[in-house]
C-alpha positions as a Markdown table, in Angstrom:
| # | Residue | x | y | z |
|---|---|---|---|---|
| 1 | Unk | -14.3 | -3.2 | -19.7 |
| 2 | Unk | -12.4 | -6.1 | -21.7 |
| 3 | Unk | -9.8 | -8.2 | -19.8 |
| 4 | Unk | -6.9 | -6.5 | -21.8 |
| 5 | Unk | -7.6 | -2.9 | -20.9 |
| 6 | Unk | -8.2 | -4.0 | -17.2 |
| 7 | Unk | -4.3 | -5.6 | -17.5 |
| 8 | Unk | -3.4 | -2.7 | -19.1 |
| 9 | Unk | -4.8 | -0.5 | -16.7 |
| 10 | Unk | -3.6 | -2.4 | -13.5 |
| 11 | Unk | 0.3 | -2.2 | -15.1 |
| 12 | Unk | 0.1 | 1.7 | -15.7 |
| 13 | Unk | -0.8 | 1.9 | -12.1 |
| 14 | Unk | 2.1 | -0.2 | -11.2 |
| 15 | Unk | 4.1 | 2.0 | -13.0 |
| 16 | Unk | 3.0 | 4.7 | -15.9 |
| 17 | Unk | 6.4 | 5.9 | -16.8 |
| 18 | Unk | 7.5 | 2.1 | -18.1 |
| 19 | Unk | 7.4 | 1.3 | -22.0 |
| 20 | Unk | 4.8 | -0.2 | -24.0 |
| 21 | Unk | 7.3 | -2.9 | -24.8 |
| 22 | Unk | 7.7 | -3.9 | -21.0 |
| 23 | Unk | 3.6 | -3.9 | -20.2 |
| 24 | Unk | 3.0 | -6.1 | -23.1 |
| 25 | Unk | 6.2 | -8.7 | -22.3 |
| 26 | Unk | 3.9 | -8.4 | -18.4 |
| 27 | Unk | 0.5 | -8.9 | -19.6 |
| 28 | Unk | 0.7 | -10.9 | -22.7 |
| 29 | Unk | -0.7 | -8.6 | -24.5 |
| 30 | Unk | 0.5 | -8.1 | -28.3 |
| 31 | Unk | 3.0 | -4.5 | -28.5 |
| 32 | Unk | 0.5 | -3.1 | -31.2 |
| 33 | Unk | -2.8 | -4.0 | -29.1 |
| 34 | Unk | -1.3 | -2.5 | -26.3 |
| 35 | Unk | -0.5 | 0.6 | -28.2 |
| 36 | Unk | -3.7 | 0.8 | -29.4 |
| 37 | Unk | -5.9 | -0.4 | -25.9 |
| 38 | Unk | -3.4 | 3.0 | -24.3 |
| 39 | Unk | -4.7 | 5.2 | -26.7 |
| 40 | Unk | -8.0 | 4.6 | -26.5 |
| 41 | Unk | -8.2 | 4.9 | -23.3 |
| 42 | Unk | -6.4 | 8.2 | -23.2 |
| 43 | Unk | -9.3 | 9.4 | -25.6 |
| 44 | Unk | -12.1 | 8.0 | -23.7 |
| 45 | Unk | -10.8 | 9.9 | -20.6 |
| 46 | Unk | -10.2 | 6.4 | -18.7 |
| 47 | Unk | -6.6 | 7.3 | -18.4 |
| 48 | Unk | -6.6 | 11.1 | -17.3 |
| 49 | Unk | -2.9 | 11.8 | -17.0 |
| 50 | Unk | 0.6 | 9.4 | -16.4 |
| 51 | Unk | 1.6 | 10.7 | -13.0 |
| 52 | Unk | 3.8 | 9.5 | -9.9 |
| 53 | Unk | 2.8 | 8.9 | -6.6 |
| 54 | Unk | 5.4 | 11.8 | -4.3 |
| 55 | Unk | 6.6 | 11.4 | -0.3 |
| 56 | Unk | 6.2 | 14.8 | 0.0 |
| 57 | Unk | 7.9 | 14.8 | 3.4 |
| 58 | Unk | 11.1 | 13.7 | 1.6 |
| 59 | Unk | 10.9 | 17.0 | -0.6 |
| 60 | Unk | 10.6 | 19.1 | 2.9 |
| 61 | Unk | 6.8 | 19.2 | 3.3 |
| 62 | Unk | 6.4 | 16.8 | 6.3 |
| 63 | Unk | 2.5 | 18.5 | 7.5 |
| 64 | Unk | -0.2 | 16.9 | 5.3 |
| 65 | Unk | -3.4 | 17.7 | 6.2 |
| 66 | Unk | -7.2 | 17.3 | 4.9 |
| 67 | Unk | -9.9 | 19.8 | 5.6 |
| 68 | Unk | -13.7 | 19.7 | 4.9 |
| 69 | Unk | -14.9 | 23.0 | 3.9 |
| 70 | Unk | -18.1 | 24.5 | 3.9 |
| 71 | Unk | -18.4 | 27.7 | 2.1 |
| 72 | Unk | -21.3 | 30.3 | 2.2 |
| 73 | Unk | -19.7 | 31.8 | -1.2 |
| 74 | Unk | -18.4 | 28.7 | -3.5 |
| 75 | Unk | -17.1 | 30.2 | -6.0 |
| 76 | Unk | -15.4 | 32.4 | -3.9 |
| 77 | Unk | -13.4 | 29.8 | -1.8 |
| 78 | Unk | -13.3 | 27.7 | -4.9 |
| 79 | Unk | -10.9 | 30.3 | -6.5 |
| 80 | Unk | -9.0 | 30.6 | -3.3 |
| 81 | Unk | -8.5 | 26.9 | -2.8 |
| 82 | Unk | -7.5 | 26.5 | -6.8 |
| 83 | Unk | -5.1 | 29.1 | -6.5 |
| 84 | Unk | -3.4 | 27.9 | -3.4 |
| 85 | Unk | 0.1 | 26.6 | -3.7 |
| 86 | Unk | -0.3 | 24.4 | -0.9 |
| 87 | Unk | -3.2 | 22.2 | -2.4 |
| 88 | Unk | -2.2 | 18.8 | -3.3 |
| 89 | Unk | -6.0 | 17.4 | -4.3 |
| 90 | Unk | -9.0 | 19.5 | -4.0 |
| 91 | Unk | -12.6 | 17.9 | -4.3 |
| 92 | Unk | -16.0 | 19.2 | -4.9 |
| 93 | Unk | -18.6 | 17.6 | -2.2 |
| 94 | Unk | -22.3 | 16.9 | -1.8 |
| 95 | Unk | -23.8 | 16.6 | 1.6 |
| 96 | Unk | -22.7 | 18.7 | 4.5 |
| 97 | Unk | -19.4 | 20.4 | 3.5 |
| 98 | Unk | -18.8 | 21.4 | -0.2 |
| 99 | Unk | -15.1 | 20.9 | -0.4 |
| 100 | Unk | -12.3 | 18.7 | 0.6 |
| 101 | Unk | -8.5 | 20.0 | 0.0 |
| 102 | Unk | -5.4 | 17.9 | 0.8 |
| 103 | Unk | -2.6 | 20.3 | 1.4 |
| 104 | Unk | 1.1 | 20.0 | 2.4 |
| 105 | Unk | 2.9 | 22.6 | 4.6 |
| 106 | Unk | 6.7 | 22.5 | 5.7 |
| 107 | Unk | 5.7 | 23.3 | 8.9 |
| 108 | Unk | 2.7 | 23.8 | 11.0 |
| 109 | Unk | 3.2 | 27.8 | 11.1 |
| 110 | Unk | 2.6 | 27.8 | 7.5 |
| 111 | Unk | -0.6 | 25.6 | 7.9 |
| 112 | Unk | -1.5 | 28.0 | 10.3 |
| 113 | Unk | -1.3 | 30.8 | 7.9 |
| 114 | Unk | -3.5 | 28.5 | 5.4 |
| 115 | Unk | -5.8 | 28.7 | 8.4 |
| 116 | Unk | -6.2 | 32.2 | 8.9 |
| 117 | Unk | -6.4 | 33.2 | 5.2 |
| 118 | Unk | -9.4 | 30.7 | 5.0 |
| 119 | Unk | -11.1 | 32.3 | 7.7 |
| 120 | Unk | -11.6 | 35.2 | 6.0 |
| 121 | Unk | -14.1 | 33.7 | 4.0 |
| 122 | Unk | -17.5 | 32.6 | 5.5 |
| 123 | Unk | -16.6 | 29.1 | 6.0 |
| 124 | Unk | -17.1 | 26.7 | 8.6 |
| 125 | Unk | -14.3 | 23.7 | 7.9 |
| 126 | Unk | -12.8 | 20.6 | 10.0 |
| 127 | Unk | -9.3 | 19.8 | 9.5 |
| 128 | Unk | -7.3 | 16.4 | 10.6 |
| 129 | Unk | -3.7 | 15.7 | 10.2 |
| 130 | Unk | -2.6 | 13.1 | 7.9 |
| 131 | Unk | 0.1 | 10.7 | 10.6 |
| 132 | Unk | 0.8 | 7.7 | 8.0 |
| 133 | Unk | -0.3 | 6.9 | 4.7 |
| 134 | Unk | -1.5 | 3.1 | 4.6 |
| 135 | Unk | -2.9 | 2.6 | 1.1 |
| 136 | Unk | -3.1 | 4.9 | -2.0 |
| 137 | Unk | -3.8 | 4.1 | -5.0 |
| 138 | Unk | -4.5 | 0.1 | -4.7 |
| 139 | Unk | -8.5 | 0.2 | -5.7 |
| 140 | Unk | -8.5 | -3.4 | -7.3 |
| 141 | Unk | -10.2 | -3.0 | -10.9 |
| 142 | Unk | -11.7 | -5.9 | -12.5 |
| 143 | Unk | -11.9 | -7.8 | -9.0 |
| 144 | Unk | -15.3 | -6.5 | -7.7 |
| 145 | Unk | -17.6 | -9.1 | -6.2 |
């Protein structure tokens, strides 16, 4: 990847919703490059979607949670995770458990209910509550050793 996309890309992150104007007055990079360099990588599938990071707890869903899941039926639990309100992110897995879902609960009783409703499947899972979150979203591209 070229030096300008990878300035590009580290500006979007900062913040996605800002102009093209104001990321090429921070990068140096020309209006119509920039313009161009964003498109491209909208089309290549490099940028998937412009989104915002959320404090859930602020919006009255203070419980985060992770939980591994193995399944016996995939596609099965697939569907019910998909369909779940409460899912946040939900991951396909290799190795020992096939799925991992972030969810957010307003309380714990609901999680509960998550719980139970899961356990109706043949699934063995391992949850663990989420106390602070440290670092999202700060992968450093271009600055690999």
């Amino acid at each position: 990847m070229k030096g300008k996309e990878i300035r590009l890309i580290k500006e979007l992150r900062k913040n996605s919703r800002q102009s093209l104007t104001s990321i090429s007055d921070k990068t140096g990079v020309p209006l119509a490059t920039v313009f161009k360099h964003v498109g491209k990588l909208h089309g290549k599938n490099v940028i998937v979607k412009d989104t915002s990071l959320v404090d859930f707890s602020q919006l009255g869903f203070p419980v985060k949670i992770g939980v591994f899941i193995r399944a016996s039926d995939k596609n099965e639990v697939r569907k019910f995770l998909e369909e779940h309100r409460s899912i946040n992110t939900l991951l396909r897995l290799s190795g020992d458990y096939d799925f991992y879902a972030e969810l957010v609960f307003e309380n714990m009783l609901r999680y509960q209910g998550f719980a139970e409703d899961l356990d109706k499947f043949e699934t063995k899972s391992t949850s663990m509550h989420f106390l602070e979150d440290i670092k999202q979203e700060e992968f450093k591209i271009g600055e690999q050793e």
